[in-house]
C-alpha positions as a LaTeX table, in Angstrom:
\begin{tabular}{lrrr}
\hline
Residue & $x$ (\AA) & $y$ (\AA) & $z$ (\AA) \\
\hline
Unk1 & $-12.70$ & 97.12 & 108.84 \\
Unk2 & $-9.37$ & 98.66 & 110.07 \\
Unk3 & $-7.58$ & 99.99 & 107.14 \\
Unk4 & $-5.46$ & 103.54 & 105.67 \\
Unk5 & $-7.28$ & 106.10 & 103.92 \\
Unk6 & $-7.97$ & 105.17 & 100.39 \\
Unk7 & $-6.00$ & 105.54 & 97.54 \\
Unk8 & $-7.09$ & 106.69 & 93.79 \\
Unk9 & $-4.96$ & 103.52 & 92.33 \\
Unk10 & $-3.13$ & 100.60 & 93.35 \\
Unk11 & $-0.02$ & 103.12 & 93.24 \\
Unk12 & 0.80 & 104.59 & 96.99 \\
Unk13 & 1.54 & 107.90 & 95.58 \\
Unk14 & $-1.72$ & 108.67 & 94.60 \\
Unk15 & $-3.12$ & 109.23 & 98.11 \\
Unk16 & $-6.51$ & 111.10 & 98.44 \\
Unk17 & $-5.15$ & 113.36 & 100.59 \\
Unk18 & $-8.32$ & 115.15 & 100.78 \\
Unk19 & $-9.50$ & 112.37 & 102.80 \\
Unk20 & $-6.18$ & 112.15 & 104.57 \\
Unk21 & $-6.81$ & 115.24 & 106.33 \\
Unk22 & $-10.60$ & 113.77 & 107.79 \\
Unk23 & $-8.32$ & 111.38 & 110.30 \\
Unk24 & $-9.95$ & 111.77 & 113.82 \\
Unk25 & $-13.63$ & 112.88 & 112.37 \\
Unk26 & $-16.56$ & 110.98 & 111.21 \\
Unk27 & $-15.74$ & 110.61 & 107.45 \\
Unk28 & $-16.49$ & 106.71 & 106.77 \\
Unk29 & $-19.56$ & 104.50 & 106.97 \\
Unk30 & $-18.46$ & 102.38 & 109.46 \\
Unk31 & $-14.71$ & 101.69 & 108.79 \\
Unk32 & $-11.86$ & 102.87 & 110.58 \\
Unk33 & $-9.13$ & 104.67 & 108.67 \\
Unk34 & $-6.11$ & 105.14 & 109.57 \\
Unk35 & $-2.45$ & 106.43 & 108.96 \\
Unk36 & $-0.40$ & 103.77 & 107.28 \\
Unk37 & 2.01 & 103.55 & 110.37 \\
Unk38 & $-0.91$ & 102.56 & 112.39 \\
Unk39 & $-2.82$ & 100.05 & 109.81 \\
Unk40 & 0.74 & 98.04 & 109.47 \\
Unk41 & 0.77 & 98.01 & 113.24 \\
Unk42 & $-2.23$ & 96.50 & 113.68 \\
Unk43 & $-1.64$ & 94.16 & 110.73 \\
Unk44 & 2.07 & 92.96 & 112.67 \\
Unk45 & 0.53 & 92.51 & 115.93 \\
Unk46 & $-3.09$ & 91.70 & 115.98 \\
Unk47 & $-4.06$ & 88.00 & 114.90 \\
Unk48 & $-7.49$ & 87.52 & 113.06 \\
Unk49 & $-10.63$ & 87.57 & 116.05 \\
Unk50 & $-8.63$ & 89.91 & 118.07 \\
Unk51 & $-11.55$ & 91.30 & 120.17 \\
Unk52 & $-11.79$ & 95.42 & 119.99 \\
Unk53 & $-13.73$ & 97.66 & 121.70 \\
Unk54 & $-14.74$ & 100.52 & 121.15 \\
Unk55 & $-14.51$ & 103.65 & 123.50 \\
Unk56 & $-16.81$ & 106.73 & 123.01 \\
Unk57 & $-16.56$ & 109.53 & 126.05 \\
Unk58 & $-16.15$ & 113.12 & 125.70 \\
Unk59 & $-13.29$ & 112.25 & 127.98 \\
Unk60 & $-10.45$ & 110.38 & 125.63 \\
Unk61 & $-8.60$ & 108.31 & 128.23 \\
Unk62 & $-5.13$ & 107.85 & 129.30 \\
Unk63 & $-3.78$ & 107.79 & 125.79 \\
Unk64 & $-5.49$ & 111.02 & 124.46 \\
Unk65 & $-6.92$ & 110.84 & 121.19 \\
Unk66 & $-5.22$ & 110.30 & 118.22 \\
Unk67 & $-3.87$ & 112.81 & 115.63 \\
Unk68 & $-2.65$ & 113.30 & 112.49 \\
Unk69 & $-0.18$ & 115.86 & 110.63 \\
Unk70 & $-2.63$ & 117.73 & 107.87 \\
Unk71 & $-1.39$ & 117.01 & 104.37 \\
Unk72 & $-3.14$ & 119.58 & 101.94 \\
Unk73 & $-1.36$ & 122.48 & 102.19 \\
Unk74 & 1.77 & 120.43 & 101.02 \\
Unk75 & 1.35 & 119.84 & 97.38 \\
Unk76 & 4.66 & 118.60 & 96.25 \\
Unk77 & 4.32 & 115.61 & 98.81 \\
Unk78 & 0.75 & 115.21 & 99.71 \\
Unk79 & $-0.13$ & 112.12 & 97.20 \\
Unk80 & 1.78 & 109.83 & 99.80 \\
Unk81 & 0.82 & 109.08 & 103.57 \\
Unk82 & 3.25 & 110.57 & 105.37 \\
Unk83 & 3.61 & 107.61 & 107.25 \\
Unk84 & 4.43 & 105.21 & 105.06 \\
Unk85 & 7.72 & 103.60 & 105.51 \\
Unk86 & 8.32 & 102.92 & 101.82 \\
Unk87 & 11.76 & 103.98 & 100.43 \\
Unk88 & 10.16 & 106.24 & 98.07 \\
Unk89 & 8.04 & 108.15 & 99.90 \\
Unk90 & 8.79 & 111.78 & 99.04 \\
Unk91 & 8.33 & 112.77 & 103.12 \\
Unk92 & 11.34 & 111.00 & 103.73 \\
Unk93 & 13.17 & 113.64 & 102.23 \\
Unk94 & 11.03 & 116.52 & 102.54 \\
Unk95 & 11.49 & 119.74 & 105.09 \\
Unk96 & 8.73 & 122.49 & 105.35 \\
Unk97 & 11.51 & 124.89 & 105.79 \\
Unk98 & 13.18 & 123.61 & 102.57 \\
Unk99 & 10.42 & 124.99 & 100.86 \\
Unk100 & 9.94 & 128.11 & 102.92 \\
Unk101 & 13.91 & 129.79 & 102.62 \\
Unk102 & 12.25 & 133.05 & 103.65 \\
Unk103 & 11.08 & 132.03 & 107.04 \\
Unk104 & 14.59 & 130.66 & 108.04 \\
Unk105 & 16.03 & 133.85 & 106.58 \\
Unk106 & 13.33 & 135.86 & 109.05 \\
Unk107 & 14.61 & 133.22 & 111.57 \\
Unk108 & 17.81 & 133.84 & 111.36 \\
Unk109 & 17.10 & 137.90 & 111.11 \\
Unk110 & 15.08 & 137.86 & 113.97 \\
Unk111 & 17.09 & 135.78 & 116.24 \\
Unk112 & 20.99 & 137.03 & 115.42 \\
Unk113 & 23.35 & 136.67 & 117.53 \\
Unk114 & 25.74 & 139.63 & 118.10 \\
Unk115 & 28.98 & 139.55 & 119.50 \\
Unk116 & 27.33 & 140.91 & 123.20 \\
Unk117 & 26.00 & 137.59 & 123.36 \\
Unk118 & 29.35 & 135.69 & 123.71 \\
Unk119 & 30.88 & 136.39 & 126.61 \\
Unk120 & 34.90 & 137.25 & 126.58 \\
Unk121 & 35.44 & 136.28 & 122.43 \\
Unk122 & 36.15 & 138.96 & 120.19 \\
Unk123 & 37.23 & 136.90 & 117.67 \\
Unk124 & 34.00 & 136.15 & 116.63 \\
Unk125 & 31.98 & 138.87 & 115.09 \\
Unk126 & 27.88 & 138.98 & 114.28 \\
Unk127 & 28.00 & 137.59 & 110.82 \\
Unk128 & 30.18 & 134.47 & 111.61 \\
Unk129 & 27.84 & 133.95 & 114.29 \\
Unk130 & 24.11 & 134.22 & 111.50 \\
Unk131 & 26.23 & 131.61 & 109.44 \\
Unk132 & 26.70 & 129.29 & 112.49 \\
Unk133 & 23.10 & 129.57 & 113.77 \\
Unk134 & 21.75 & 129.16 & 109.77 \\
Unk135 & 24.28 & 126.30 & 109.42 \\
Unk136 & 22.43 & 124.74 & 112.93 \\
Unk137 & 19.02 & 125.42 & 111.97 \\
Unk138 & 19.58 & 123.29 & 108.46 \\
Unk139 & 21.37 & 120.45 & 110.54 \\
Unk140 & 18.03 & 120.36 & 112.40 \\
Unk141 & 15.94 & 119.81 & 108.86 \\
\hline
\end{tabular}
């Protein structure tokens, strides 16, 4: 069977993510798990009898094997496969650097950009320059 990794309750946030994080290794006795994204896909596309085979090589082909992000580490989130397209799903909305302030703050430290750096503008001076590059790094959360 091709299916997502299973789940404690009929309730998709309550993921075991402990099992999430076995994607790509032996962790099953004989199914194939898989993230949500790629279950669905399969489900959308693939009629009943759709022949599979299975490839086993050191070598993993022209697509590479597959990965996936590892959950743990993410408590406030990690009862929910990040790939699930539903609404609700708290990854939707969530940003490792939310949660880490300090490491944009380093960010921002480490990488400031003085007025030497802008060629022919005086008017601009270092610290209007740390709020425009922390006001770029949250537009790319």
């Amino acid at each position: 069977m091709f299916h997502s990794v299973p789940y404690e309750k009929k309730d998709k946030s309550t993921l075991e993510w402990w099992e999430y994080d076995k994607l790509g290794t032996k962790a099953s006795l004989g199914c194939v798990r898989l993230k949500v994204e790629d279950a669905k896909w399969i489900y959308d596309n693939c009629i009943p009898g759709t022949k599979i085979e299975f490839y086993s090589d050191a070598n993993p082909g022209p697509l590479g094997k597959p990965t996936a992000k590892k959950i743990t580490s993410h408590t406030e989130v990690r009862n929910w496969d990040p790939t699930d397209p539903d609404a609700n799903n708290p990854w939707r909305n969530y940003s490792e650097n939310k949660n880490k302030p300090e490491e944009i703050n380093n960010t921002v430290t480490n990488n400031e950009i003085t007025n030497n750096d802008i060629t022919n503008n005086s008017s601009i001076d270092g610290n209007q320059n740390k709020e425009n590059l922390q006001n770029n790094l949250q537009s790319i959360d």
